[in-house]
C-alpha positions as CSV (number, residue, x, y, z in Angstrom):
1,X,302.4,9.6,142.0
2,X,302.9,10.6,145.5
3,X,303.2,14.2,147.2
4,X,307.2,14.1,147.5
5,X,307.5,12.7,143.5
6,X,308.5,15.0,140.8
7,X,308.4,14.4,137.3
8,X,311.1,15.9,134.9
9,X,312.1,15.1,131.7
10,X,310.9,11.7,131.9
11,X,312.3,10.4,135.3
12,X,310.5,10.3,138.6
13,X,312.4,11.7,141.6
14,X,311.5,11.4,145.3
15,X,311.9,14.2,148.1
16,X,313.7,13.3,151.2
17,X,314.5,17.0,151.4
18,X,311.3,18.2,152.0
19,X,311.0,19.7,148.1
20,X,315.0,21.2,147.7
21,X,315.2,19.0,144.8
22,X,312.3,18.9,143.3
23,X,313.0,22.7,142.7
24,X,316.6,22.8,142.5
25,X,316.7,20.3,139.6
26,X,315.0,22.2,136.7
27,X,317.2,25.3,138.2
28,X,320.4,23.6,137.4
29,X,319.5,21.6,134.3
30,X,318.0,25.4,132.6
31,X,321.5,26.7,133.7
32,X,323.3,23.3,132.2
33,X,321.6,24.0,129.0
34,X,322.4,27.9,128.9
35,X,325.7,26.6,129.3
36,X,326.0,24.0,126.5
37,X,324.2,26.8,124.1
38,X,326.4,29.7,124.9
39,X,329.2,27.2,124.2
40,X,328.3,25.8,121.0
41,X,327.2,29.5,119.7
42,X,330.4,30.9,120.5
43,X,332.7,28.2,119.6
44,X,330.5,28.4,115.6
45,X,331.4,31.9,116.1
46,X,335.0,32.2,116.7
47,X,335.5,29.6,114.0
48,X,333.5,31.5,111.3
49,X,335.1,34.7,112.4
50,X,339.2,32.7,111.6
51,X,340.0,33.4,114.9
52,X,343.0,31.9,116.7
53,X,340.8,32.0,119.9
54,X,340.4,28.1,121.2
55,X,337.8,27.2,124.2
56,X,339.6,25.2,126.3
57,X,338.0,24.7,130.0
58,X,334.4,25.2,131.6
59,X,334.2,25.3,135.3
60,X,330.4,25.3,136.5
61,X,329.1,28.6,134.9
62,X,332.8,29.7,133.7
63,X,334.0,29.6,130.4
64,X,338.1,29.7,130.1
65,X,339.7,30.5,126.8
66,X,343.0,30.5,125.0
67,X,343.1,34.2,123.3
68,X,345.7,35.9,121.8
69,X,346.4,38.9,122.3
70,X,345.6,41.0,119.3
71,X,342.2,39.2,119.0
72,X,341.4,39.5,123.1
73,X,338.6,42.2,122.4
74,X,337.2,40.9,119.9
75,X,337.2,37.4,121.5
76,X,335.6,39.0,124.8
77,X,332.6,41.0,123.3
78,X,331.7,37.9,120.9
79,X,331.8,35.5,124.3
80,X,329.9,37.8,126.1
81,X,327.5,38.2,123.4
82,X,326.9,34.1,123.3
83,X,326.5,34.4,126.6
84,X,324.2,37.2,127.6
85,X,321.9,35.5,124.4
86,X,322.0,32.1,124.6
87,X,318.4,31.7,126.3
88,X,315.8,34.3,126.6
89,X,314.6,35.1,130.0
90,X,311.9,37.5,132.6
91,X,316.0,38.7,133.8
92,X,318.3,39.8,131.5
93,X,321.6,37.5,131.7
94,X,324.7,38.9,132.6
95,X,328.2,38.0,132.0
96,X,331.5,39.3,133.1
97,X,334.8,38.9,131.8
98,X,338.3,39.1,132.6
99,X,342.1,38.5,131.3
100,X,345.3,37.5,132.4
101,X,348.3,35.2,132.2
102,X,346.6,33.2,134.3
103,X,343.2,32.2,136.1
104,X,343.7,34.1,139.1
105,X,345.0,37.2,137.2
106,X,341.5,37.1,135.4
107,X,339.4,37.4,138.1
């Protein structure tokens, strides 16, 4: 293997970049996977809890959800919760939340 190769999960990359890739890669596959475990986690969780709550959209490290009112705490803490603990790490993970009739109204 050359200098500018990088070997993750299996597959062999080169460098163009001068080495962007070769570190960015593992970055955004660990924050792919934090992702897909915060999603699963929550979405065993809502069901188990007989919530009306559905998951309905994920935007890059967003998570958009269908909640009704009455359940909207609940539903919040719970998210958070899958969030915040769905990989440990050296840095705490933090996650903040919002609400409203809309996307833009949520943030």
């Amino acid at each position: 293997m050359h200098p500018g190769a990088f070997v993750f999960g299996g597959a062999t990359t080169t460098s163009p970049d001068n080495g962007h890739t070769m570190i960015n890669t593992p970055v955004q596959g660990t924050a792919a996977d934090i992702m897909k475990i915060a999603m699963v986690r929550a979405d065993r969780e809502i069901r188990s809890r007989g919530l009306a709550t559905r998951m309905i959209l994920t935007v890059h490290d967003e998570l958009l959800f269908d909640v009704p009112r009455g359940e909207l705490e609940e539903a919040s803490a719970l998210v958070r919760e899958c969030m915040e603990g769905a990989m440990q790490l050296r840095v705490p993970l933090k996650v903040e939340t919002g609400s409203g009739a809309n996307w833009l109204e949520a943030h």
